[in-house]
NUSE-371748 format. One record per residue (C-alpha): z, y, x; residue number from 1; residue in one letter. Coordinates in pm, 1 decimal, m for minus. Layout:
% residues N
{{Z, Y, X}, NUM, 'A'}
...
***
This chain:
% residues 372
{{m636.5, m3100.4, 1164.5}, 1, 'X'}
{{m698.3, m3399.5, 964.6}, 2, 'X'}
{{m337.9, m3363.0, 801.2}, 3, 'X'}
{{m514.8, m3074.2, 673.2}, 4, 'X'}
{{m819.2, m3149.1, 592.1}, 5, 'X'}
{{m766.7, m3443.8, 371.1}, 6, 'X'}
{{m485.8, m3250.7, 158.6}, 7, 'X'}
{{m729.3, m3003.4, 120.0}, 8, 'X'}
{{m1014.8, m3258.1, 12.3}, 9, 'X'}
{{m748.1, m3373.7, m269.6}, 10, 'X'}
{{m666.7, m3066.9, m366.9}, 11, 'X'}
{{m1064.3, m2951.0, m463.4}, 12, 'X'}
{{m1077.2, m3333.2, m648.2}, 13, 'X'}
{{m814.8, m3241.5, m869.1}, 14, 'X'}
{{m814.0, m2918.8, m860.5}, 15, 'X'}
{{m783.1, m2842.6, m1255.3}, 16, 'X'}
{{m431.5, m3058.2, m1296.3}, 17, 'X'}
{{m292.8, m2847.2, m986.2}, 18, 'X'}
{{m88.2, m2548.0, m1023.0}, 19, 'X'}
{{m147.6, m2320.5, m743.3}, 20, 'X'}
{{202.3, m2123.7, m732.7}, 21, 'X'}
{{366.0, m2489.7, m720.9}, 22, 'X'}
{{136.6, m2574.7, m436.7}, 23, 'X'}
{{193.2, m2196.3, m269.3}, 24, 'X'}
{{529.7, m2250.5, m292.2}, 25, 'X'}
{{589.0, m2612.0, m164.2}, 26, 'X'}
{{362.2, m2532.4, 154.1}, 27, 'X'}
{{596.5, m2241.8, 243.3}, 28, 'X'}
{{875.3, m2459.8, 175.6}, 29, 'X'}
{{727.0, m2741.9, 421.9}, 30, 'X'}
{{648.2, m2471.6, 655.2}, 31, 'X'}
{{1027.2, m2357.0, 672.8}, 32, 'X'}
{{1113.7, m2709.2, 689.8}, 33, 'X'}
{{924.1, m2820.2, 945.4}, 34, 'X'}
{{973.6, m2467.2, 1147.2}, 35, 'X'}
{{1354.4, m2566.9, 1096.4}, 36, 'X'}
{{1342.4, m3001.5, 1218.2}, 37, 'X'}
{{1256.4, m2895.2, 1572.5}, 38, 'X'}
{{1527.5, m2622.7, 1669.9}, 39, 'X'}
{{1838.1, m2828.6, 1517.1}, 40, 'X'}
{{1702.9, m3129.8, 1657.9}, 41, 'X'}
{{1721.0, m2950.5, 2010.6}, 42, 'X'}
{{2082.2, m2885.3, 1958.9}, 43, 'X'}
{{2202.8, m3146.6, 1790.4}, 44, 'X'}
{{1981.2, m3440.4, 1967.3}, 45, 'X'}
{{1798.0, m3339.8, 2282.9}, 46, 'X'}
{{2040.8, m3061.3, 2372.5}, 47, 'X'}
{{1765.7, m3023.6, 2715.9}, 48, 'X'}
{{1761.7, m3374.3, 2811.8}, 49, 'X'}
{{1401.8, m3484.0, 2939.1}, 50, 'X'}
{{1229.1, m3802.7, 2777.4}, 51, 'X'}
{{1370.4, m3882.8, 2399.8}, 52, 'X'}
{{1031.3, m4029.9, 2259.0}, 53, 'X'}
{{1224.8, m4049.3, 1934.4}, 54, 'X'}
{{1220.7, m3640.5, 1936.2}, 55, 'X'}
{{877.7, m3660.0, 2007.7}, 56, 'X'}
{{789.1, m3857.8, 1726.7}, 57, 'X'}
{{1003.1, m3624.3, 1473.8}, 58, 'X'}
{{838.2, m3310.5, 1649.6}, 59, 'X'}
{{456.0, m3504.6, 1583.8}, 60, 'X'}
{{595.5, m3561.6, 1221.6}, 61, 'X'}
{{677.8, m3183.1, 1156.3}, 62, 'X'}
{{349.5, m3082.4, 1265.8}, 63, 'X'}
{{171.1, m3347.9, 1085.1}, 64, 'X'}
{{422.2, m3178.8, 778.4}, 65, 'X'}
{{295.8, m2831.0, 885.4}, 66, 'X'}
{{m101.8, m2987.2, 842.8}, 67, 'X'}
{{m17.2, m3062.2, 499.5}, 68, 'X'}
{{148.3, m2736.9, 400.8}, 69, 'X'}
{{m161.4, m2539.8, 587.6}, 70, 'X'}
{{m319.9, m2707.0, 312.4}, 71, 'X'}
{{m146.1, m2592.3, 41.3}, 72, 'X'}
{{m62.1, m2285.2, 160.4}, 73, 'X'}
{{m392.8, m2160.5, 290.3}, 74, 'X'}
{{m635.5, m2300.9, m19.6}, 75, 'X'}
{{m406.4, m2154.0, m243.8}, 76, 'X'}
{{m355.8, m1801.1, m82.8}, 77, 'X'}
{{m754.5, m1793.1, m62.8}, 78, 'X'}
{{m800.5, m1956.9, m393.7}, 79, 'X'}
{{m576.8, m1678.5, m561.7}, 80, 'X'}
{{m750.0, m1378.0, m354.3}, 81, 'X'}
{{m1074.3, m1515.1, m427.4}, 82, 'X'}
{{m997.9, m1390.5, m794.1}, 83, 'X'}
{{m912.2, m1005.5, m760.0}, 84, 'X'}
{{m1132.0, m723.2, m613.1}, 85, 'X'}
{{m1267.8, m802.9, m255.0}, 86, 'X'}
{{m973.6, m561.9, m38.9}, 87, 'X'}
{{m730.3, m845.7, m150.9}, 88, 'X'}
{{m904.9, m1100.1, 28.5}, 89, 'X'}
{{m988.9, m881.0, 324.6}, 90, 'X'}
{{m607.7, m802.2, 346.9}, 91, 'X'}
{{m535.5, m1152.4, 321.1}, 92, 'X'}
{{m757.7, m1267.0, 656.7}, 93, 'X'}
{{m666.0, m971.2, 829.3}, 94, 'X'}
{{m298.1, m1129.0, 786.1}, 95, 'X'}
{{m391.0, m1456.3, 936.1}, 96, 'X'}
{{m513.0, m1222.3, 1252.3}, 97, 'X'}
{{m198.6, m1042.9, 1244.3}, 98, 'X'}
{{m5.6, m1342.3, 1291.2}, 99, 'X'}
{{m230.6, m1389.0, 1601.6}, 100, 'X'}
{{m127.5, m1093.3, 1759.8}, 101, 'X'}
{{229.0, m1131.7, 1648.7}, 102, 'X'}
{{264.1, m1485.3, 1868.6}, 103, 'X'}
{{44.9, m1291.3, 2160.5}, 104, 'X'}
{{275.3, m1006.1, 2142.9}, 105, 'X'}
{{608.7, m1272.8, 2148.3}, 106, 'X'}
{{406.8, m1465.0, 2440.4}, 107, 'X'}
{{417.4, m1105.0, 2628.1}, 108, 'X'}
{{780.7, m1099.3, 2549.1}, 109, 'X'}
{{935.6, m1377.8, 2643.2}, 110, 'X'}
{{760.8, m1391.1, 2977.2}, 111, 'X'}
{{849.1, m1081.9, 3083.6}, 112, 'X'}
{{1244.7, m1172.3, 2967.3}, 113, 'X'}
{{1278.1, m1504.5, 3026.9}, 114, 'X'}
{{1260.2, m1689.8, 3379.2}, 115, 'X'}
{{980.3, m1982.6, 3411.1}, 116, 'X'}
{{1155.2, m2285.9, 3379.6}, 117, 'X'}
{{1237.2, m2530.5, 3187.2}, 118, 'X'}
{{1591.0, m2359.0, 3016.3}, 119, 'X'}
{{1396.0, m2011.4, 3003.2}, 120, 'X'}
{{1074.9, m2224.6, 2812.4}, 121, 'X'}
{{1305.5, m2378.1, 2598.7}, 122, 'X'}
{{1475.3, m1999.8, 2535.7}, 123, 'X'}
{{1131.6, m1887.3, 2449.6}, 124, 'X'}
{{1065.3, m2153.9, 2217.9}, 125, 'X'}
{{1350.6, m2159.1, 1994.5}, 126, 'X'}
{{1277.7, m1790.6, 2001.7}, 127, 'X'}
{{947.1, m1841.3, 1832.3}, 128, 'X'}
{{1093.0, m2110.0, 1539.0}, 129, 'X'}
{{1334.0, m1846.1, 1496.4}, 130, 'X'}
{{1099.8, m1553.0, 1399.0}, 131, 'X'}
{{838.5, m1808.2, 1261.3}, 132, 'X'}
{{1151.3, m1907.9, 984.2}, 133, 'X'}
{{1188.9, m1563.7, 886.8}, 134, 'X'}
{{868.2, m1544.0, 860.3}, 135, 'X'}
{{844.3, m1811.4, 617.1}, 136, 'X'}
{{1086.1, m1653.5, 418.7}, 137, 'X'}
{{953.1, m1335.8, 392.0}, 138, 'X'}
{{629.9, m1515.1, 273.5}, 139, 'X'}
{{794.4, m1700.0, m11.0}, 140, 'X'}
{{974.1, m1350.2, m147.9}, 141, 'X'}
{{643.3, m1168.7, m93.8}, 142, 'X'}
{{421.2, m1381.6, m277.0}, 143, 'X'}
{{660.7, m1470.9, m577.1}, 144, 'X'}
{{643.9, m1084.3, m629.0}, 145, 'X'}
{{286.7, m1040.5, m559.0}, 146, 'X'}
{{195.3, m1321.5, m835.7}, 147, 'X'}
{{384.9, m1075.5, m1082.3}, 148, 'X'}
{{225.6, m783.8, m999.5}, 149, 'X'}
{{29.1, m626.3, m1294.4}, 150, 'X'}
{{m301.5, m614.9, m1114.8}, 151, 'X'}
{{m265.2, m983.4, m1061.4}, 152, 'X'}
{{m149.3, m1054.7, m1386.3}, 153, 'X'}
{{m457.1, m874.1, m1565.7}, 154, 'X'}
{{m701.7, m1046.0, m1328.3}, 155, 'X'}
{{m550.7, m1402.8, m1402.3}, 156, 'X'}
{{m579.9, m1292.5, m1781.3}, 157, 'X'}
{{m980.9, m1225.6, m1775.4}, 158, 'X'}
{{m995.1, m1546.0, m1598.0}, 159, 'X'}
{{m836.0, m1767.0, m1909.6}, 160, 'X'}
{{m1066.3, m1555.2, m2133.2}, 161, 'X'}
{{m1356.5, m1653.4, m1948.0}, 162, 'X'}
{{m1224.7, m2051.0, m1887.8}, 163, 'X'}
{{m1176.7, m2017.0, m2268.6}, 164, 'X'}
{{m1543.5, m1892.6, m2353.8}, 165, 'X'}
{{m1693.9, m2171.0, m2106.1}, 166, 'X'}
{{m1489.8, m2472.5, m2180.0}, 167, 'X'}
{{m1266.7, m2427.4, m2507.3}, 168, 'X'}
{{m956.4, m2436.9, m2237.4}, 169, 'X'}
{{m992.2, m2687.9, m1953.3}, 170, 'X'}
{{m1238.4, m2887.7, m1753.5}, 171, 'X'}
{{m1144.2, m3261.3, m1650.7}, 172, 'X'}
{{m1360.5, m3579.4, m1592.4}, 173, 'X'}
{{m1727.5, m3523.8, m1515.3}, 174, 'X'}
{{m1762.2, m3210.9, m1650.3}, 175, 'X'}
{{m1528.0, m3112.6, m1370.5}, 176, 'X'}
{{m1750.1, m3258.3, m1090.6}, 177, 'X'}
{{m2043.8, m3140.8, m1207.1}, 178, 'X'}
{{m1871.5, m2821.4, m1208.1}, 179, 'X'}
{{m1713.9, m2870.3, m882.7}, 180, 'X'}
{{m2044.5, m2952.7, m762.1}, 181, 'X'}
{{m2235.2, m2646.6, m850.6}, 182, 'X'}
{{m1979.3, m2490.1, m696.5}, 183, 'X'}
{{m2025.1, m2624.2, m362.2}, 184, 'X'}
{{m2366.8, m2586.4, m390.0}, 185, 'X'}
{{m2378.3, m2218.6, m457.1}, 186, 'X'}
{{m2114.3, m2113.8, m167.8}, 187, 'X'}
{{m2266.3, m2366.2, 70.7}, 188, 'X'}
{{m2451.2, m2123.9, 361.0}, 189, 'X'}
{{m2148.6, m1904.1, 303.9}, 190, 'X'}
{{m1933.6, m2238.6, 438.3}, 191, 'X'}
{{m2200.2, m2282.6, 661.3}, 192, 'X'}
{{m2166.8, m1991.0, 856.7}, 193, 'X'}
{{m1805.6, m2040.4, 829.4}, 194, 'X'}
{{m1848.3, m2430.6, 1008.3}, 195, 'X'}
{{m2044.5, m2269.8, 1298.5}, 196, 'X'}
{{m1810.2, m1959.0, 1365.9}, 197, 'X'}
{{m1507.8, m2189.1, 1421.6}, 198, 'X'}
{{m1713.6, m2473.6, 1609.0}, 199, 'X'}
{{m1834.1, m2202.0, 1838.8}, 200, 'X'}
{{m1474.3, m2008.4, 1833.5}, 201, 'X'}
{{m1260.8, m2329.6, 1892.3}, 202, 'X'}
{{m1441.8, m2511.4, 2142.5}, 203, 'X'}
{{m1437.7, m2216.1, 2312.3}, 204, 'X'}
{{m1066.3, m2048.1, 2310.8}, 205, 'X'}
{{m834.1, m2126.8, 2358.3}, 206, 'X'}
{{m925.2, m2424.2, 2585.4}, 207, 'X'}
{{m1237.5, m2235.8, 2808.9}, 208, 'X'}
{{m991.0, m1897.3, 2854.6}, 209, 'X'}
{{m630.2, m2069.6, 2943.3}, 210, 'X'}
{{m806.9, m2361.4, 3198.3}, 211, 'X'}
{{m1107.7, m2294.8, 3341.5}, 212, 'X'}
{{m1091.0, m1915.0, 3424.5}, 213, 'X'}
{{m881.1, m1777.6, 3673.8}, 214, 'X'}
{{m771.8, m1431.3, 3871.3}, 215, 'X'}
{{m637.5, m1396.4, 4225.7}, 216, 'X'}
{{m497.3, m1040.8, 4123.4}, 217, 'X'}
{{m338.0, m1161.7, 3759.8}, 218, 'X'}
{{m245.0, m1493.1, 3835.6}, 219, 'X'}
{{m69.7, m1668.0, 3523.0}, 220, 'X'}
{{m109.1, m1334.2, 3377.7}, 221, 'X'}
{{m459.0, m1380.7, 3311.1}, 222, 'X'}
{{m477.0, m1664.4, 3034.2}, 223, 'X'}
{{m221.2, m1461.9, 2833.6}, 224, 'X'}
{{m380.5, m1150.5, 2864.5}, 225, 'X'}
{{m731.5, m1244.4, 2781.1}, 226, 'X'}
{{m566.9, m1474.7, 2469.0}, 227, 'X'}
{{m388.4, m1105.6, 2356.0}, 228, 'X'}
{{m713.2, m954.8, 2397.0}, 229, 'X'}
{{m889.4, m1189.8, 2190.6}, 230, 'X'}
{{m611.9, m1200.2, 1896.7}, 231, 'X'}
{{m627.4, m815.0, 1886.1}, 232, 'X'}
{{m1011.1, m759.5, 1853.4}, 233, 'X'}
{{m993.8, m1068.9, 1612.1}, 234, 'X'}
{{m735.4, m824.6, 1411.5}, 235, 'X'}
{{m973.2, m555.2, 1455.7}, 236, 'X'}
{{m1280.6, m763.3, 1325.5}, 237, 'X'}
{{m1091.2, m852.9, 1033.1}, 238, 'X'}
{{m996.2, m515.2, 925.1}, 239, 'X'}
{{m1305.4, m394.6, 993.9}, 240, 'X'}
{{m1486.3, m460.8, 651.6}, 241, 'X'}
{{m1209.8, m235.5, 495.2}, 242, 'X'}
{{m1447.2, 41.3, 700.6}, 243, 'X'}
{{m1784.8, m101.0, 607.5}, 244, 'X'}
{{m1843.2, m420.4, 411.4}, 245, 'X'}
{{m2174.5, m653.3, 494.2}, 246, 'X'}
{{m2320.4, m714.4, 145.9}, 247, 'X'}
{{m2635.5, m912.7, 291.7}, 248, 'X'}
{{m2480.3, m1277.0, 302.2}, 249, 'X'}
{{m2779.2, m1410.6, 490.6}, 250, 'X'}
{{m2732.6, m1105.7, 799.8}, 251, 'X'}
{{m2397.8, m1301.3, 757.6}, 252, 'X'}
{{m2484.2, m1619.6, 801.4}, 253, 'X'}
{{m2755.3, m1556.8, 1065.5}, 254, 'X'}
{{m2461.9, m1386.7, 1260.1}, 255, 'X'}
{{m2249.9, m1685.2, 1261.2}, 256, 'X'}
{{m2573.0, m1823.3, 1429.6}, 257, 'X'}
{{m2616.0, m1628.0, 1666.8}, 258, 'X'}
{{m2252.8, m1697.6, 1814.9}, 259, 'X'}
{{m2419.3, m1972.4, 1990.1}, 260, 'X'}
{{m2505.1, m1771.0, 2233.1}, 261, 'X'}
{{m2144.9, m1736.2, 2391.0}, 262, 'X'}
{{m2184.9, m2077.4, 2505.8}, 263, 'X'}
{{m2457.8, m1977.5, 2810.9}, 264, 'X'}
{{m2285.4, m1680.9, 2848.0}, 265, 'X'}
{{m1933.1, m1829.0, 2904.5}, 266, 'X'}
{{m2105.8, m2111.1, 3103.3}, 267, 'X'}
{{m2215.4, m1824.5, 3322.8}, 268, 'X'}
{{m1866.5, m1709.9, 3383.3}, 269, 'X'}
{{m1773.8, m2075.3, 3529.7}, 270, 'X'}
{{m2067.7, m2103.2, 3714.4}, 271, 'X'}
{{m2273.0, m1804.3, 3752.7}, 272, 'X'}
{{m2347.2, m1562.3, 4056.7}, 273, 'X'}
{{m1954.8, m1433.5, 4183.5}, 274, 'X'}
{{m1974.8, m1086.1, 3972.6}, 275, 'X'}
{{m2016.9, m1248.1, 3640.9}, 276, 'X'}
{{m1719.9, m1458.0, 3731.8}, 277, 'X'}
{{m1476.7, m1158.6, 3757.8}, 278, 'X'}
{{m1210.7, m1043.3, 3520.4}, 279, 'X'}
{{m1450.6, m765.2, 3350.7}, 280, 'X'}
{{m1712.7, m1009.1, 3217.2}, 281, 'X'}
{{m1508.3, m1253.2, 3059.7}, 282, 'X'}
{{m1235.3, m1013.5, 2910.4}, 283, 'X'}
{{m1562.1, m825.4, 2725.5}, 284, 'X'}
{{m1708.7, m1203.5, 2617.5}, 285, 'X'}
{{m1355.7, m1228.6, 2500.4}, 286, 'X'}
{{m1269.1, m935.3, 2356.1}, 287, 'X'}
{{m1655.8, m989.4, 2173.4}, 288, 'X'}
{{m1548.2, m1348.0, 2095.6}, 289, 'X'}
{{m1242.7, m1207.5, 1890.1}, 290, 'X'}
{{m1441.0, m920.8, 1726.7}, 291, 'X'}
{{m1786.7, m1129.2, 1564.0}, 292, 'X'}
{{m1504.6, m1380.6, 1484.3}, 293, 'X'}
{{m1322.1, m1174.0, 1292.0}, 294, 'X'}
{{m1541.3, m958.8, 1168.6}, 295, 'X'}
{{m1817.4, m1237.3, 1008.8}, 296, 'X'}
{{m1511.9, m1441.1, 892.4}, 297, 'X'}
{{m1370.7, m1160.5, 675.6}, 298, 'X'}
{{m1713.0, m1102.9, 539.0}, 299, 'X'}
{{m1828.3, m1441.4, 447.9}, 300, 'X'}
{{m1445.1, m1496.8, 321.1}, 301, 'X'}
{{m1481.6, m1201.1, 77.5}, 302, 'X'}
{{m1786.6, m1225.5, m37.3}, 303, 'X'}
{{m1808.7, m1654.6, m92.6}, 304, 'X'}
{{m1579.4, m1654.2, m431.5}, 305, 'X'}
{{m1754.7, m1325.0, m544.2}, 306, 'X'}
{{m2111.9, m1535.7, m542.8}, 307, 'X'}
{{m1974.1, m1760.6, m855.5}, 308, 'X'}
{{m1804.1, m1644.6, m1208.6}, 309, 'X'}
{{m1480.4, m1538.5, m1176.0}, 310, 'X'}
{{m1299.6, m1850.7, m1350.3}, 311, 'X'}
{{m1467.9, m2022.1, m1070.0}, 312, 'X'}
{{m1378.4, m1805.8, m765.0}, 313, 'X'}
{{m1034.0, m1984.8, m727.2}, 314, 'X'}
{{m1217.0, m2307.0, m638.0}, 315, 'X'}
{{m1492.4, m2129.8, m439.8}, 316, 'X'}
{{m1223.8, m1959.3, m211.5}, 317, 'X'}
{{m1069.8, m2331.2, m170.8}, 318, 'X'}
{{m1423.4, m2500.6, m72.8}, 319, 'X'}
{{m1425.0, m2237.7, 174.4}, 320, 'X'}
{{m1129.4, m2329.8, 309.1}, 321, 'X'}
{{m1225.2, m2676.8, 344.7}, 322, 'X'}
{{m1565.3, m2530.1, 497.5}, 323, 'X'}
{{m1291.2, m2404.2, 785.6}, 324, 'X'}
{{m1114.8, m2666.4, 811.3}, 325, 'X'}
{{m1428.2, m2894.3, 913.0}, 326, 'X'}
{{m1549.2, m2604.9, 1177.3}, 327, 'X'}
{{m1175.5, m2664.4, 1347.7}, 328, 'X'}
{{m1190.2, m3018.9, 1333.2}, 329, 'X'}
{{m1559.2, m3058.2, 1466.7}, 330, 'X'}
{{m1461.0, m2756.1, 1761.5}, 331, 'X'}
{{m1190.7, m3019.5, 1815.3}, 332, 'X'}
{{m1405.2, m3354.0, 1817.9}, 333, 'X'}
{{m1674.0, m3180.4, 2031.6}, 334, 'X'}
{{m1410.3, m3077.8, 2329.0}, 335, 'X'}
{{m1242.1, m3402.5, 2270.2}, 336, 'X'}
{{m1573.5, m3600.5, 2344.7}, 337, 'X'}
{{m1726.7, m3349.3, 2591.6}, 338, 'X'}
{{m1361.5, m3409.8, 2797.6}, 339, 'X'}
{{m1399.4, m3780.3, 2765.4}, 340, 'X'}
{{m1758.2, m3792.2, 2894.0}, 341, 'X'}
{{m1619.0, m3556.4, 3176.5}, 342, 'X'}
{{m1357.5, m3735.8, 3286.4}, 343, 'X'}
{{m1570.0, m4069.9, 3296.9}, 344, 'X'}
{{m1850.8, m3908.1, 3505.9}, 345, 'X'}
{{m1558.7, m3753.2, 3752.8}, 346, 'X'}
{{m1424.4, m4130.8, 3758.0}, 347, 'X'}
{{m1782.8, m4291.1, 3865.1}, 348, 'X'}
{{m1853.0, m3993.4, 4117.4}, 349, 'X'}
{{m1522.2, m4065.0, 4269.1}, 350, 'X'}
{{m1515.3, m4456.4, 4269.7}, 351, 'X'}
{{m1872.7, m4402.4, 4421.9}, 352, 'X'}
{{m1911.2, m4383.4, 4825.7}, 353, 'X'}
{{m2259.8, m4296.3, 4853.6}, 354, 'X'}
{{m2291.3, m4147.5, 4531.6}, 355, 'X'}
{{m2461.4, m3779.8, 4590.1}, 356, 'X'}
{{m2360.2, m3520.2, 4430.4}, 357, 'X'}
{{m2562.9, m3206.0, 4475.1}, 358, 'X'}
{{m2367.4, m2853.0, 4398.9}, 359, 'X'}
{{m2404.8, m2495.4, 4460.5}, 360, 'X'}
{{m2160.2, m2200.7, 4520.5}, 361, 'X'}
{{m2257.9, m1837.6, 4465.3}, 362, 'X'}
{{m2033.4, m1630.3, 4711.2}, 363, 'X'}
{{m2160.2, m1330.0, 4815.0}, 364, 'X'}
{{m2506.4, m1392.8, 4634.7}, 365, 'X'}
{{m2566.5, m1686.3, 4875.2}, 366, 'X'}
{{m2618.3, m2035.3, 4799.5}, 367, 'X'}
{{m2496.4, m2342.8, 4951.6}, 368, 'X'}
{{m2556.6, m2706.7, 4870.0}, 369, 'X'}
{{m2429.6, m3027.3, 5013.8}, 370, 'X'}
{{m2268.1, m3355.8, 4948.8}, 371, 'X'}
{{m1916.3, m3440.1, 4770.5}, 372, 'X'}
***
């Protein structure tokens, strides 16, 4: 995340001396690069043999190369719906969701074709950097087209007029950071809501949904099932405002609030009485999970750039992103520490003969308490 999130902090700096085709285009190019490093390397290099740190650094080094091209890829794309009418944008996050369901649905695959070891994972893998590649590549011909299109062209056009009517041409220097600023400060609840939906989100799945839950009847079924689930009503969510768009930022921002609520209810599916800790509960918290996610993202998404002029909505759509950006990387700092903290209470409890440790079990609505 933070090979992302500083790009992206450059980019809004100098965002007037950037072009954002040339910075579409080079992130789709790392993307195909990077998507490309790790498959050859497993033929020409590792060709299955366990242990080769040096491919692990290389493979650490594409990803840190797919951080940066996130970046430019995903302010831009934002940045350059942010300035046509709102359905662009919405068609744009519902994409990002459809890529979701496109690596659940490949997930699905593969473990139904492939056998569960180490040659059929490494079958499945080089099955995914295969589609991801022609992905990429459909990408890169779609959006040099799209850029051309005459709806694009005649939105780009009213936003030189308007550039030209504010600024005689171009903003640089402190005129641009004042600018810049204003900016910020007019889109900020709309990047606030956007922080809390991916703190609550991310610490949540897919770490909570693939480790901690579990099902006698679906076994290793389960995680992947419940991750499909939550990619599909994320899809759902996002298309959604296509239906019926929330105008009312602050019902939008409250939402993204309220959110924090799925962290007593999933606490209740790890430790609550033995119904709530079934497969029904947490498939509909997950199912819900994917849905508000979706569904407030889109909305505070579309309408963020449409709260400034539109020579300004370019930036506005890449502050958002950065708003993102810092909601994955705090979801990822909180479940790093709250792991951490774990892991060094476990350790004392364990290095501790008469330490007591008082727990309770609900089986059968009974409770039972004792000593570890």
């Amino acid at each position: 995340m933070l090979s992302c999130l500083l790009p992206l902090l450059l980019i809004v700096l100098v965002f007037p001396k950037s072009s954002a085709p040339a910075r579409i285009n080079t992130g789709l190019t790392l993307f195909t690069l990077a998507l490309l490093v790790v498959p050859v390397m497993d033929a020409v290099y590792v060709k299955g043999t366990p242990r080769l740190y040096g491919a692990f650094d290389v493979t650490v080094a594409a990803t840190v190369m797919c951080g940066v091209a996130d970046a430019l890829v995903q302010g831009g794309v934002i940045g350059f719906a942010g300035e046509l009418p709102e359905r662009y944008m919405q068609a744009v996050v519902a994409g990002t969701a459809a890529s979701g369901v496109l690596v659940s649905a490949l997930r699905v695959i593969t473990k139904a074709s492939f056998p569960q070891d180490p040659n059929g994972l490494r079958q499945s893998a080089i099955l995914y950097f295969m589609v991801s590649m022609v992905v990429m590549i459909i990408c890169i011909v779609c959006y040099n087209v799209a850029r051309r299109l005459p709806v694009v062209v005649y939105y780009k056009n009213i936003k030189q007029r308007a550039q030209k009517a504010e600024v005689g041409g171009g903003m640089t220097g402190p005129a641009w950071r004042s600018t810049l600023w204003s900016i910020v400060g007019t889109v900020k609840w709309y990047g606030i809501g956007v922080v809390l939906i991916y703190a609550v989100t991310l610490s949540i799945f897919p770490g909570f949904i693939t480790e901690d839950v579990h099902s006698d009847a679906l076994k290793d079924w389960y995680p992947i099932m419940l991750i499909s689930a939550y990619n599909v009503f994320d899809l759902i969510g996002k298309c959604l405002p296509a239906i019926y768009l929330l105008q009312n930022s602050n019902v939008a921002v409250a939402g993204s609030f309220t959110r924090l609520l799925f962290y007593p209810l999933f606490y209740g599916c790890l430790h609550g009485p033995s119904y709530f800790r079934t497969e029904i509960p947490v498939t509909v918290l997950t199912c819900l999970l994917g849905l508000t996610n979706g569904y407030l993202t889109s909305v505070l998404m579309i309408l963020a750039p449409k709260a400034v002029p539109i020579h300004h909505s370019e930036t506005a759509g890449i502050v958002i992103v950065l708003f993102l950006v810092v909601g994955l990387v705090l979801a990822y700092a909180f479940c790093w520490q709250l792991n951490t903290k774990l892991k060094k209470f476990l350790h004392i409890i364990e290095n501790s003969p008469v330490y007591p440790v008082i727990y309770s079990v609900y089986d059968n609505n009974s409770f039972q308490s004792g000593f570890l």
